[in-house]
C-alpha positions in Angstrom: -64.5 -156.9 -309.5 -68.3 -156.7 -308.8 -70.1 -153.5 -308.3 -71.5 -153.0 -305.1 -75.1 -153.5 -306.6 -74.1 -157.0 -307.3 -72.2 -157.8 -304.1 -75.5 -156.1 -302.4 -77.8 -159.1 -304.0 -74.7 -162.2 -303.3 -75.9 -164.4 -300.2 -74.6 -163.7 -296.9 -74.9 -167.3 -295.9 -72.3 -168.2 -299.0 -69.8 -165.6 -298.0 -69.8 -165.6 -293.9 -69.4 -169.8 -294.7 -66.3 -169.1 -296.6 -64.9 -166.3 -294.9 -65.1 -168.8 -291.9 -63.2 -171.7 -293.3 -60.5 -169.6 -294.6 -60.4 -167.3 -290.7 -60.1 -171.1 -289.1 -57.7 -172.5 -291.5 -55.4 -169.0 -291.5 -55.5 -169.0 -287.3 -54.7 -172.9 -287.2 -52.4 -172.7 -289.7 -50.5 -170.1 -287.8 -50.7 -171.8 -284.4 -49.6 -175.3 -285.6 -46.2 -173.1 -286.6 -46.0 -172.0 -283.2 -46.1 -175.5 -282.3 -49.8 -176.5 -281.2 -53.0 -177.2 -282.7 -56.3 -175.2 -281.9 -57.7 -177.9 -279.8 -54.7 -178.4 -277.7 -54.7 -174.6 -277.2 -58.4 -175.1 -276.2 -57.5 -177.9 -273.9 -54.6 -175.6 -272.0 -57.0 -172.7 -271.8 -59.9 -174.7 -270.1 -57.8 -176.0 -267.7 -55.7 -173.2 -266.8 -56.5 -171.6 -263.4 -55.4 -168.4 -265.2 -57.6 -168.8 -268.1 -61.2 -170.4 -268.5 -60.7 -172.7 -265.3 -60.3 -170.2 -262.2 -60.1 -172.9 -259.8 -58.0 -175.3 -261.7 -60.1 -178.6 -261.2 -59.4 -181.6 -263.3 -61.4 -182.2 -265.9 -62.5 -185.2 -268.2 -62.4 -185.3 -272.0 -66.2 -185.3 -272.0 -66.3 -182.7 -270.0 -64.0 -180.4 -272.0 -66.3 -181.3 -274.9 -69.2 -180.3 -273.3 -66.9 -176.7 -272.2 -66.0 -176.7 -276.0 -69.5 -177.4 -277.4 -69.9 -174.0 -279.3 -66.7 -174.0 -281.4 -65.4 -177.6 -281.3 -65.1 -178.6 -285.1 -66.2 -181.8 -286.1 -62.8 -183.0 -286.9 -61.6 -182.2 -283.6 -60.6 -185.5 -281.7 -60.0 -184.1 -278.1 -58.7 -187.4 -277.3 -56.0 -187.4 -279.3 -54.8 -184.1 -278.7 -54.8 -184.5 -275.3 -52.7 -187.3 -275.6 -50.5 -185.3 -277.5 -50.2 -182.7 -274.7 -49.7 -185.9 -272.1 -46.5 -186.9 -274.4 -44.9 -183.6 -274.0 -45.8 -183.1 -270.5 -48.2 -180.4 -270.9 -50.6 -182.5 -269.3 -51.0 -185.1 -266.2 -54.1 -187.4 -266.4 -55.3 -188.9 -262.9 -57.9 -191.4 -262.7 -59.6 -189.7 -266.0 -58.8 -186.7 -265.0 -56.9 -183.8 -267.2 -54.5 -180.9 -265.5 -52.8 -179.1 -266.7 -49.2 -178.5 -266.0 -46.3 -175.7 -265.3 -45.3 -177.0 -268.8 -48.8 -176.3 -270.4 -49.1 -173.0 -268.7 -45.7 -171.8 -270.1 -47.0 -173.2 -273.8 -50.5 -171.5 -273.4 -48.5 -168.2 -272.6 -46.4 -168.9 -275.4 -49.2 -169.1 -277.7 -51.2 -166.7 -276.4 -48.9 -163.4 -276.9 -49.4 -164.4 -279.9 -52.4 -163.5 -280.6 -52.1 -159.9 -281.6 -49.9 -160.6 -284.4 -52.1 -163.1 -286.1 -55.3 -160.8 -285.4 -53.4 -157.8 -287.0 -52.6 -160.4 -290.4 -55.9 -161.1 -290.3 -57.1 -157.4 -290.1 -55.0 -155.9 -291.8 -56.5 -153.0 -294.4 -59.5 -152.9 -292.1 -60.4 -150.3 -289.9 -61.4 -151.0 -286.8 -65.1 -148.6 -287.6 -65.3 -151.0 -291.0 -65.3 -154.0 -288.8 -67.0 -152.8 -286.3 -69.9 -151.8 -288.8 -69.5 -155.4 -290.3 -70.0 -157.1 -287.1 -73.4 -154.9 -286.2 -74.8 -155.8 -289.6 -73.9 -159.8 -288.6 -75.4 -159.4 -285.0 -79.0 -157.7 -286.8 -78.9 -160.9 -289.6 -78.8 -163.4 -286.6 -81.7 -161.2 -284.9 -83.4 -161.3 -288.3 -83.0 -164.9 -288.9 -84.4 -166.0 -285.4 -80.7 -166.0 -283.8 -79.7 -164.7 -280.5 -76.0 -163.1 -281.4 -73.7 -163.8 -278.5 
């Protein structure tokens, strides 16, 4: 185990990278066993009225990438996965248009309460001061680097 004089000089860039990949691959892991993938969670939640899409308008897949933009991985092929949801009946598609249906609400809701439990897993051992602290000294990095933290 390394004192914290030597975790104080390791590289933030090295360990927020990995603590990234292995927070995406944990929560995507779990969801795939609750029977969708990230992106088609994505997908049901930008088309929702009762989510991200308050008036429920159809959408097109390059519009949901453009929604998406900020946390769409480079592996994700919304195409795919909406076909995926079109299969099951999660989705209709009209003239190039995405919407969701009473199907893909009820598997959004599914997935959704959720959520808690995984976050707990993930956070487990942590107080909630710790990682509040954590995220303040993340936030003042992004202002020291240039950044504008969300």
């Amino acid at each position: 185990m390394n004192s914290d004089a030597d975790l104080a000089t390791q590289p933030a860039a090295y360990w927020t990278g990995v603590a990234y990949e292995s927070l995406i691959a944990f929560t995507r892991a779990r969801q795939a066993e609750l029977g969708l993938t990230q992106p088609q969670f994505w997908l049901l939640r930008n088309l929702s009225p009762n989510d991200l899409n308050p008036d429920g308008s159809a959408m097109t897949i390059p519009e949901l990438k453009a929604a998406m933009s900020s946390y769409l991985r480079p592996e994700d092929d919304l195409g795919a996965e909406a076909e995926a949801l079109l299969e099951q009946g999660r989705l209709t598609l009209d003239d190039g248009r995405l919407t969701i249906t009473e199907a893909g609400e009820q598997a959004r809701l599914s997935l959704k309460q959720h959520a808690p439990t995984i976050r707990a897993q993930i956070h487990e051992g942590i107080p909630d001061a710790d990682y509040v602290t954590t995220l303040k000294v993340l936030h003042r990095m992004i202002r020291n680097t240039g950044g504008s933290p969300p």
